[in-house]
C-alpha positions in Angstrom: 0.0 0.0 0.0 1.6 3.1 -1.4 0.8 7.1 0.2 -0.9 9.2 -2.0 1.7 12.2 -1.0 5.3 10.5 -2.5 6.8 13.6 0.2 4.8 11.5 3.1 6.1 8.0 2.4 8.6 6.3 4.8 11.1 5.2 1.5 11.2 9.4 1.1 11.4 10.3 4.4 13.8 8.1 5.3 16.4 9.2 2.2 16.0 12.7 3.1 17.2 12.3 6.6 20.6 10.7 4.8 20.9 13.2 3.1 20.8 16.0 5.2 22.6 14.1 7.8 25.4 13.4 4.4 25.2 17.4 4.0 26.0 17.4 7.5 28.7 15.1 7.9 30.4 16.5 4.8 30.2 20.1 6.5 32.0 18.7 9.5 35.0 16.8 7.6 35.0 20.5 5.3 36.6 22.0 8.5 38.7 19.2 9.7 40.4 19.3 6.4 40.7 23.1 6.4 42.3 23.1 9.7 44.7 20.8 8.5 45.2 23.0 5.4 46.0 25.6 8.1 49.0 24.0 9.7 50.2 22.7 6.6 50.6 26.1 4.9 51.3 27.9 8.1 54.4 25.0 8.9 52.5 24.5 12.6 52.8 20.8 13.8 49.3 18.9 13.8 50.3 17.1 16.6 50.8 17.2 20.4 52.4 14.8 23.3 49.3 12.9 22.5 46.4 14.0 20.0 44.4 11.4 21.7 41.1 13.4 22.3 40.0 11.1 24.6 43.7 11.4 26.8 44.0 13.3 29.4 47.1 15.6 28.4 46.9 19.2 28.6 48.5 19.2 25.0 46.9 17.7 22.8 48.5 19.6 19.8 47.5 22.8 17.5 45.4 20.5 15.4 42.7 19.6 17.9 43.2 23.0 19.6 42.3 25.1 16.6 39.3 22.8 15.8 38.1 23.5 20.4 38.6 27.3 18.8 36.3 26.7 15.7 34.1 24.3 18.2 33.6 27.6 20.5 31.9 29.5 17.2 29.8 26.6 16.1 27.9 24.3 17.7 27.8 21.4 15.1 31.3 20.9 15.1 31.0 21.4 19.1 28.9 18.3 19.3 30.4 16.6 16.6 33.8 16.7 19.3 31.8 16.0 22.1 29.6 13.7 21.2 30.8 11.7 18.4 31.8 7.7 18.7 35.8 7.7 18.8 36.1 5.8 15.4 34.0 8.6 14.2 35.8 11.7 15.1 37.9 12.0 11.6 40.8 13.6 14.0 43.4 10.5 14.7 46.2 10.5 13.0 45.7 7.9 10.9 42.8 9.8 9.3 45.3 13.1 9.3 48.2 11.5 7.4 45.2 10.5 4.3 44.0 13.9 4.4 47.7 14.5 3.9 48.4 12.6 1.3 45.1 13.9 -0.8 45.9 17.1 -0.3 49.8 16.7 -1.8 48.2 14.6 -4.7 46.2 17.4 -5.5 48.7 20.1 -5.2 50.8 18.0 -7.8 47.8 16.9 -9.8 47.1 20.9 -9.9 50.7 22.3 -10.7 50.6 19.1 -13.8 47.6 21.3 -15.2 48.7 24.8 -14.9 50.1 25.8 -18.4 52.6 27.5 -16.7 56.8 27.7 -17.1 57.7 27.7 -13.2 60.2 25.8 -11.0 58.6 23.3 -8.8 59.0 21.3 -5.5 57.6 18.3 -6.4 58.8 15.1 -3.3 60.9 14.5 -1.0 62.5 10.5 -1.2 64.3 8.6 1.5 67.3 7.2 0.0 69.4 4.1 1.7 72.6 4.7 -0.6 74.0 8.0 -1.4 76.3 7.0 -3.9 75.1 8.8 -7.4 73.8 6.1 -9.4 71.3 5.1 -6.3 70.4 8.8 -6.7 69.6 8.7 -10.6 67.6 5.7 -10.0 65.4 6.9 -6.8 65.0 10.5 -8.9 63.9 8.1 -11.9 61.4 5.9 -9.8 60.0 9.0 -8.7 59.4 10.5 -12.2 57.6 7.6 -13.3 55.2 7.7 -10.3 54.6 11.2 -10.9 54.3 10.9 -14.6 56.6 12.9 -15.8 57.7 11.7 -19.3 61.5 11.6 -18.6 62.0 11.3 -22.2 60.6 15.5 -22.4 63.3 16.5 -20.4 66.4 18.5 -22.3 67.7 20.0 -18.4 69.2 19.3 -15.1 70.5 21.3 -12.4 71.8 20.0 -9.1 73.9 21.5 -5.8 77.5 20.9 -5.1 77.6 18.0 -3.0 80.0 15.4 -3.8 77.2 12.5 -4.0 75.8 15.1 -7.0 77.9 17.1 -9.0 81.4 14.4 -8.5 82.7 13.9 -12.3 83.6 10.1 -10.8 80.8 8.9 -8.5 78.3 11.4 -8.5 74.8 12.0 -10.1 76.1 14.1 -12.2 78.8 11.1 -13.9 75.3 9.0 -14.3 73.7 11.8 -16.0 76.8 12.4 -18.4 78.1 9.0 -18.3 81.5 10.5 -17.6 84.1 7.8 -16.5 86.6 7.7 -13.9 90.1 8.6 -14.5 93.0 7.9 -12.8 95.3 10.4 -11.3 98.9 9.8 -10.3 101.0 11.9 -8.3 104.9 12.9 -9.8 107.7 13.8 -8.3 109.0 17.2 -9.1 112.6 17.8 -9.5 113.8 21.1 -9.6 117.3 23.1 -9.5 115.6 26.2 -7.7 112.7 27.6 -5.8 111.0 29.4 -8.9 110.8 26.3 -10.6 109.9 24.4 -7.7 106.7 26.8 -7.0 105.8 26.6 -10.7 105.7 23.1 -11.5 103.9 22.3 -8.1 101.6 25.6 -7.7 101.1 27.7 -10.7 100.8 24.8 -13.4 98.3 22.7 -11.4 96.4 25.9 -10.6 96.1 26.6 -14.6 95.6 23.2 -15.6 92.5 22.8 -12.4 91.4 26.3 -13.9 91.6 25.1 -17.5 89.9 22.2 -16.7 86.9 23.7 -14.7 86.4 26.0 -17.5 86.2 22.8 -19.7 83.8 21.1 -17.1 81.5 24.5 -16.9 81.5 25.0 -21.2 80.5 21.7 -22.4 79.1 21.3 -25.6 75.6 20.8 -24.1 76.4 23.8 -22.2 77.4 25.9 -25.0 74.2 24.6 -26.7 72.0 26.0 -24.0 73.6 29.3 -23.9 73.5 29.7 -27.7 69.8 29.9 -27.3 69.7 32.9 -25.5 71.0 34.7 -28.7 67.9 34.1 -30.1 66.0 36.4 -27.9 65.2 40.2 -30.6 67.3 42.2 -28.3 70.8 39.9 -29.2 69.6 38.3 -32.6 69.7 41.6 -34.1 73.4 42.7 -33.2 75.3 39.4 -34.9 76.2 39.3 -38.1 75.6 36.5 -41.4 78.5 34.9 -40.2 77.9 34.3 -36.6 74.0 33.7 -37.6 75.4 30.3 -39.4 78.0 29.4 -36.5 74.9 30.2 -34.5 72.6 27.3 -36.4 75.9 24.9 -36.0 75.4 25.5 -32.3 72.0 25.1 -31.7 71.6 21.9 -34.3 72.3 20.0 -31.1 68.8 20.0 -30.6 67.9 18.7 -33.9 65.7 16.1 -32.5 63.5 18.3 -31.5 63.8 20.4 -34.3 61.2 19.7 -37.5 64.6 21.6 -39.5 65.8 18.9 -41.7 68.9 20.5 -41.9 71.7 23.2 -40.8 70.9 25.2 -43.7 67.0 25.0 -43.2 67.4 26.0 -40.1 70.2 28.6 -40.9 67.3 30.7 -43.1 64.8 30.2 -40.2 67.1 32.3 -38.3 67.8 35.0 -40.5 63.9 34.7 -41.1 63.9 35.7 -37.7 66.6 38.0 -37.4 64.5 40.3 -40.3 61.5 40.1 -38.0 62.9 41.3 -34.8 64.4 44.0 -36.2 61.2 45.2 -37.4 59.6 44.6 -34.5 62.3 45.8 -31.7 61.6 49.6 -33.0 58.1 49.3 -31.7 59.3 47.4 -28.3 61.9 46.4 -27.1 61.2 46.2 -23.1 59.5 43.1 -23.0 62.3 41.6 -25.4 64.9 40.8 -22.7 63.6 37.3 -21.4 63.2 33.7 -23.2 59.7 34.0 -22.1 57.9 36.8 -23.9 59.0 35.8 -27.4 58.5 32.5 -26.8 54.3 34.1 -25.9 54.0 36.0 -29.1 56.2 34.0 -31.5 53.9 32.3 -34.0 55.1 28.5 -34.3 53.4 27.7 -38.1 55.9 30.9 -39.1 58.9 30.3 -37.2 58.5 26.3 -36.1 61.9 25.9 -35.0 62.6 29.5 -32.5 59.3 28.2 -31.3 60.7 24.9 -30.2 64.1 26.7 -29.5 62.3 29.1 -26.9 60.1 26.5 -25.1 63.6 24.5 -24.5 65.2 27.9 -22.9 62.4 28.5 -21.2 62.3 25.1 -19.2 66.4 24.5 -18.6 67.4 25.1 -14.8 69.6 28.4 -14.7 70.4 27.8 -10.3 69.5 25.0 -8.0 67.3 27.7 -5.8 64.0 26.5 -6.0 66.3 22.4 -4.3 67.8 24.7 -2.0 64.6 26.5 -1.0 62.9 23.1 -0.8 66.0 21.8 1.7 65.3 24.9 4.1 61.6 24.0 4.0 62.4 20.4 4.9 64.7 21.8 8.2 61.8 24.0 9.0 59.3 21.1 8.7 61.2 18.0 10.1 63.0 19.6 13.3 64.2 18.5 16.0 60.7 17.7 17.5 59.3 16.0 14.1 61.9 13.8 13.8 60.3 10.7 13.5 57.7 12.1 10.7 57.0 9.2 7.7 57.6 10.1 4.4 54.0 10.6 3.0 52.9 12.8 6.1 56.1 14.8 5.3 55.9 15.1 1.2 52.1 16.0 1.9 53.2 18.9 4.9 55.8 19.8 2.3 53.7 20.2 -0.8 51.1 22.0 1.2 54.0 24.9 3.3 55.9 25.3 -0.1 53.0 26.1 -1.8 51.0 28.0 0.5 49.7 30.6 -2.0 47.9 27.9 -4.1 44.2 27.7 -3.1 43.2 24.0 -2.2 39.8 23.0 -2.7 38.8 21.4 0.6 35.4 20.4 -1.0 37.5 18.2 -3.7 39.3 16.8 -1.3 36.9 16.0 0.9 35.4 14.1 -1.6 38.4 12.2 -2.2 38.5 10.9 0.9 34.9 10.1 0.8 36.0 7.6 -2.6 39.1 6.2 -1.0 37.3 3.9 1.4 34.3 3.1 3.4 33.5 5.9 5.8 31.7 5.4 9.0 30.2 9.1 8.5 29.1 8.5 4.9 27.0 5.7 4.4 24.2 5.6 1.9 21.7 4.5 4.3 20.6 5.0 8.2 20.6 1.2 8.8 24.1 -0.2 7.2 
């Protein structure tokens, strides 16, 4: 026997109580998540000597004290804390490192989508051998999981440390495939001190210098730096002859290039040339960067500088943005975070490193919602 009002009927009553009591659970996980947006971005630490709510410690860290604060201003999320069954307070840990985890996910998932030409903290990675060719295959692991096509990639930049930039064991020897050599030591013989102090101090100073020099202009390095006479403001001051060393140079990104040749690419440039001198009497402000032409430039005209640019564009001039990402990690994993996992901390990371990216709590709210079976969300009053 059906009711003759469908609004009056038990089935209909019954699914609009789940979903206003859904409404009302997702409200209440919409703040938990944003407080844990707040100490993410802000660097504060979640937890306390125990974030037990149910302990008896006067401490139970900033996490549960800023959601007593929010508690004091609204009285769902008062009773929620009050009155809630413990495995359904969405506060322990456990539920604080997923939230964690979501919310780096979608920090990276968000910086792969930006059309954007921007440095980037991307992980952090425990590593059990420091030697460089463990390195080179953690940093590749890690590529693959984020999905970066390592194949795309035409730079890298990395700090001074021995287990990186060491011609013999470092990452850079992987990267380059340079192989060790073998130095001996001689004994110098001399008839006076002037000899003496030039065969032992001034010849090994040139021949280090010399060979630093050597090490710093490569021919991939000399590549790279030939692109940045393509920019209006430097392609107009060199002449037909240093135009075709020029093409000779940059040909070492022929892979990339559609240019089936030296000499096809050769004309593209002068092409080029011809156009920025035209157009460097209108402006020439905004011509000073790899960037701005590579904006305006029209690729079905000038295919190749299109390319050419783009590459510039994207090849590490400093190791800052590593270095800024080490002083994060101090700031995150002190002294008294010590024992942080590596999710928790890439998540904490992702979130204080980029703390002027807007994260959508209501996204990831709901991505916690599809990662499991939640005790809050269930589709009916009786399961």
């Amino acid at each position: 026997m059906t009711s003759e009002v469908p609004s009056s009927s038990l089935p209909y009553k019954l699914n609009q109580q789940n979903q206003a009591q859904y409404q009302h659970n997702i409200k209440l996980l919409e703040k938990i998540v944003d407080a844990i947006i707040l100490c993410g971005k802000q660097n504060i630490p979640l937890r306390g000597h125990r974030d037990d709510t149910i302990s008896d410690s006067s401490n139970k860290g900033n996490f549960l004290a800023i959601l007593q604060l929010l508690a004091k201003h609204d009285e769902q999320l008062w009773s929620h804390l009050q009155k809630a069954k413990r495995n359904a307070l969405y506060t322990r840990k456990t539920i604080q490192n997923e939230v964690i985890q979501l919310i780096g996910n979608h920090i990276t998932d968000t910086r792969e989508h930006l059309a954007i030409i921007k440095e980037e903290f991307l992980d952090f990675a425990n590593i059990g051998r420091t030697t460089g060719e463990a390195i080179a295959d953690k940093l590749i692991e890690i590529l693959r999981l984020l999905a970066i096509p390592i194949e795309n990639m035409r730079g890298q930049a990395y700090d001074g440390g021995a287990a990186m930039a060491s011609e013999n064991r470092g990452l850079d020897s992987v990267r380059l495939g340079f192989a060790p050599s073998s130095n001996t030591e001689k004994i110098v013989s001399t008839s006076n001190p002037r000899d003496y102090y030039r065969s032992v101090v001034a010849i090994p100073f040139l021949d280090f210098f010399l060979s630093e020099l050597n090490t710093r202009f490569q021919k991939e390095d000399l590549a790279e730096y030939s692109i940045c006479y393509l920019l209006p403001v430097n392609v107009t001051d060199i002449s037909h002859e240093e135009l075709s060393k020029l093409a000779s140079e940059i040909i070492f990104w022929g892979s990339d290039l559609p240019c089936l040749s030296v000499k096809d690419l050769e004309k593209e440039l002068r092409d080029w040339r011809r156009y920025c001198v035209n157009m460097i009497k209108e402006s020439s402000d905004k011509l000073c960067n790899l960037l701005n032409p590579f904006n305006f430039v029209d690729g079905d005209v000038f295919p190749n500088v299109k390319i050419l640019l783009h590459i510039g564009c994207v090849l590490p001039i400093t190791t800052c943005e590593a270095e800024r990402s080490f002083s994060g990690l101090r700031r995150i994993k002190s002294f008294m975070r010590s024992t942080m996992q590596e999710d928790r901390l890439t998540g904490l990371a992702l979130m204080h490193l980029h703390h002027s990216l807007e994260i959508d709590q209501k996204e990831i709210v709901q991505s916690f919602i599809r990662q499991g079976k939640r005790r809050l969300f269930q589709s009916s009053l009786f399961s």
